[in-house]
C-alpha positions in Angstrom: -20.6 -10.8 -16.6 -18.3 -13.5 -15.0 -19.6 -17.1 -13.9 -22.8 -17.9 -12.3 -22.5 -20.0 -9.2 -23.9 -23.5 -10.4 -25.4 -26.5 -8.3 -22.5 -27.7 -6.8 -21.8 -24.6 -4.6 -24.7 -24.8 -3.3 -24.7 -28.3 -2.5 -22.7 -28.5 0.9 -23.7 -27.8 4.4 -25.4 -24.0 5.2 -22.6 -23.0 7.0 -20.0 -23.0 4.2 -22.5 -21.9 1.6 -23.4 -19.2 3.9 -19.8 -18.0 4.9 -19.0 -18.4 0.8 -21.9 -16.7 -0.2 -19.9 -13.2 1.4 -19.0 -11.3 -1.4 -20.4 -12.4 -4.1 -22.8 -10.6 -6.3 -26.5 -11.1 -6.2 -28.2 -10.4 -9.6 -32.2 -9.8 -10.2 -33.9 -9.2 -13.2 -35.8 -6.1 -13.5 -37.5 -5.5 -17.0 -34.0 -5.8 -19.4 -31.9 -4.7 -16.8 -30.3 -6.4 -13.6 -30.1 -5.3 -10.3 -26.8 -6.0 -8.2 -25.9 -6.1 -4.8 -22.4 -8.1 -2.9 -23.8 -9.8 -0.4 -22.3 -8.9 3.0 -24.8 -11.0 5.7 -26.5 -14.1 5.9 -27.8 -16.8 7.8 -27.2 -21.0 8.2 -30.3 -22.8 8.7 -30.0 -26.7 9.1 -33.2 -29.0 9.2 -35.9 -30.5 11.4 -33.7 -30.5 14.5 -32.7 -26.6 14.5 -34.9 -24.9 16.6 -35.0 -22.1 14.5 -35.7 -23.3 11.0 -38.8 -23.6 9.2 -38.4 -27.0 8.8 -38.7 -27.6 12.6 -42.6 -27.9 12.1 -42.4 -30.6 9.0 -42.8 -30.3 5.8 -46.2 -27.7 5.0 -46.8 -25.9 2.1 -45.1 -23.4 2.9 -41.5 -24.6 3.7 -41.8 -27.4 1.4 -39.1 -26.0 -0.9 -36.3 -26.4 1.7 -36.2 -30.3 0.9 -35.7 -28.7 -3.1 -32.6 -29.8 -5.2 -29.5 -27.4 -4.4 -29.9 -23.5 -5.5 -33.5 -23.8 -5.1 -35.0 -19.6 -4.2 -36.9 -19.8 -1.4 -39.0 -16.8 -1.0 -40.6 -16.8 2.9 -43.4 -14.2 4.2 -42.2 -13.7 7.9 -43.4 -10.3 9.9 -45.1 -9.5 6.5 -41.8 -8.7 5.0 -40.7 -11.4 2.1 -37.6 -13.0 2.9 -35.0 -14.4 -0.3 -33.0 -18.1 1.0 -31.3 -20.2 -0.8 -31.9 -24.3 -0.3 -28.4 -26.4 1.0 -27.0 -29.8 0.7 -28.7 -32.4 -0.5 -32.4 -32.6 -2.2 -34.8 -34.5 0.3 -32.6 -32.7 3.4 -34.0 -29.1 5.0 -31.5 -26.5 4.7 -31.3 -23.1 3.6 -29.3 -19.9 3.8 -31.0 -16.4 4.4 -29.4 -13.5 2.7 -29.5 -10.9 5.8 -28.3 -8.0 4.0 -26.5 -6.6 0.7 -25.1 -3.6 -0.3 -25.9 -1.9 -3.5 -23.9 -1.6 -6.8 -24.7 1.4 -8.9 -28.4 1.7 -7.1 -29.2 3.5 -4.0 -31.5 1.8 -1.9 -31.6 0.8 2.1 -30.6 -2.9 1.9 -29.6 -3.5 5.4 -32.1 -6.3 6.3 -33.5 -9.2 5.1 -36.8 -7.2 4.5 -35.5 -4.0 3.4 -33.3 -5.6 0.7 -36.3 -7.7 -0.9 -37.9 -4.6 -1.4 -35.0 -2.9 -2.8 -34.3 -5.6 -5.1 -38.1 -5.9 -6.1 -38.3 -9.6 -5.1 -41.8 -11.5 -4.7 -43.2 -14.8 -4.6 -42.5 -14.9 -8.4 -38.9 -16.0 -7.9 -40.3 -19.2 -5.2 -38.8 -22.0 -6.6 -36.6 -20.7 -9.0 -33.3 -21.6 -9.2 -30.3 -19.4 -8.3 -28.3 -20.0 -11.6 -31.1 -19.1 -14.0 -32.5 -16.3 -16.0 -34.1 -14.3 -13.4 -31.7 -14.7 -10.0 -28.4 -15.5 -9.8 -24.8 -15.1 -8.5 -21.7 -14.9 -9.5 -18.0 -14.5 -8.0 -17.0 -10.6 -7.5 -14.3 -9.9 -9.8 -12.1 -7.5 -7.4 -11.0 -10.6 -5.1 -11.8 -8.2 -2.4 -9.9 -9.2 1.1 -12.3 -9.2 4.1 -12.8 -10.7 7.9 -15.7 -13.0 8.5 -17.8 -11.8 11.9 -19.5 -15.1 12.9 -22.4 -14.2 15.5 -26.0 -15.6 17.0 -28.2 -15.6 14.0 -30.7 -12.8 14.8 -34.2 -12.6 16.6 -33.4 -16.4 17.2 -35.0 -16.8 21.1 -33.7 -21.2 21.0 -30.8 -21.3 19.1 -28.1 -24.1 18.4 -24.6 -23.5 20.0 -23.3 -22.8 17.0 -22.6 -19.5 16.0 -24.9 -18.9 12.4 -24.9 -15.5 11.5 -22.1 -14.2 8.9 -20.8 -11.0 7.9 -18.4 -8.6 6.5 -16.7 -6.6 9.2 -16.8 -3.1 8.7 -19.5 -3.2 6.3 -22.4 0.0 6.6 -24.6 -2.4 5.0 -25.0 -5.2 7.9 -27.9 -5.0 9.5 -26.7 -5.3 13.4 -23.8 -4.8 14.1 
C-alpha cells in the first residue's frame, strides 16, 4: 500500500479537496480484506451560506459533524440511501465533499452514485465520525499517475445553487453517474 492521505489534504477549501480527491483510491475495510475503488466524482459543499448544504439549517444532530476536525467521515441518510463525505477546512467551519461515484478495483459492483457505491462498498453509520486516515477508511494517492481532464458541472439535484460550478469528474469515465 502507498501513503494514506493525512489531515492536511483535507484541510483546505471543498473545491480543491474535491477536484484532488479525483483519482485517488478509496479503501474500506471488509472483515480482513479492503475494498478499493478510484474515485472519479464528487461534490464541494461550503457552509451556512450555500444553499445546498446541510449546514444551511444550523448545526442539528444530524449535520453536526461538518464543523469536525479535517478528514472527519460523514455518513448522511438522504432519500434513504446513505451517503459517504468527507469534512473540509478548518474545525468549527461547515464543509464537506460528497464522493458522487467510484469505480471498482478488482470487485464488480454498480458504483455509479452516491447511493449505489455506499452499498457496494458496505458503508453504514458505523464509519460516522471516523476519520479518513484510520484503520477502517482511508485514501491514498493512485500509483499509475494516471493523466485525466477534470469536467466541472452544477452539482446534482441541486434546485438553489451557488454560481459556482461544484460538481467534479473524470471525463470519459463509465463510472460517473451523469454524464
Amino acid at each position: 500500500m502507498g501513503k494514506k492521505l493525512g489531515v492536511l489534504f483535507f484541510s483546505r477549501s471543498p473545491e480543491k479537496v474535491a477536484k484532488d480527491l479525483l483519482g485517488k483510491v478509496l479503501f474500506i475495510k471488509e472483515g480482513k480484506t479492503f475494498l478499493k475503488s478510484k474515485i472519479v466524482e464528487v461534490e464541494a459543499y461550503f457552509g451556512e451560506r450555500d444553499p445546498a448544504s446541510w449546514a444551511r439549517f444550523g448545526k442539528r444532530k444530524d449535520n453536526s459533524m461538518m464543523w469536525e476536525k479535517p478528514g472527519t467521515v460523514l455518513i448522511k441518510n438522504v432519500h434513504k440511501h446513505l451517503m459517504l463525505n468527507f469534512v473540509t477546512g478548518k474545525k468549527g467551519e461547515a464543509s464537506a465533499v460528497l464522493v458522487r461515484a467510484v469505480e471498482p478495483i478488482k470487485f464488480s459492483e454498480r458504483t455509479n452514485g452516491p447511493g449505489l457505491l455506499t452499498k457496494a462498498l458496505k458503508i453504514s453509520k458505523d464509519l460516522n465520525g471516523e476519520n479518513a486516515f484510520g484503520d477502517k477508511i482511508f485514501i491514498e494517492r493512485e500509483m499509475s499517475f494516471e493523466k485525466f481532464e477534470i469536467v466541472k458541472t452544477k452539482r446534482v439535484g441541486v434546485k438553489k445553487d451557488l454560481k459556482q460550478l461544484l460538481r467534479f469528474y473524470i471525463k470519459g469515465n463509465k463510472f460517473v453517474s451523469k454524464k
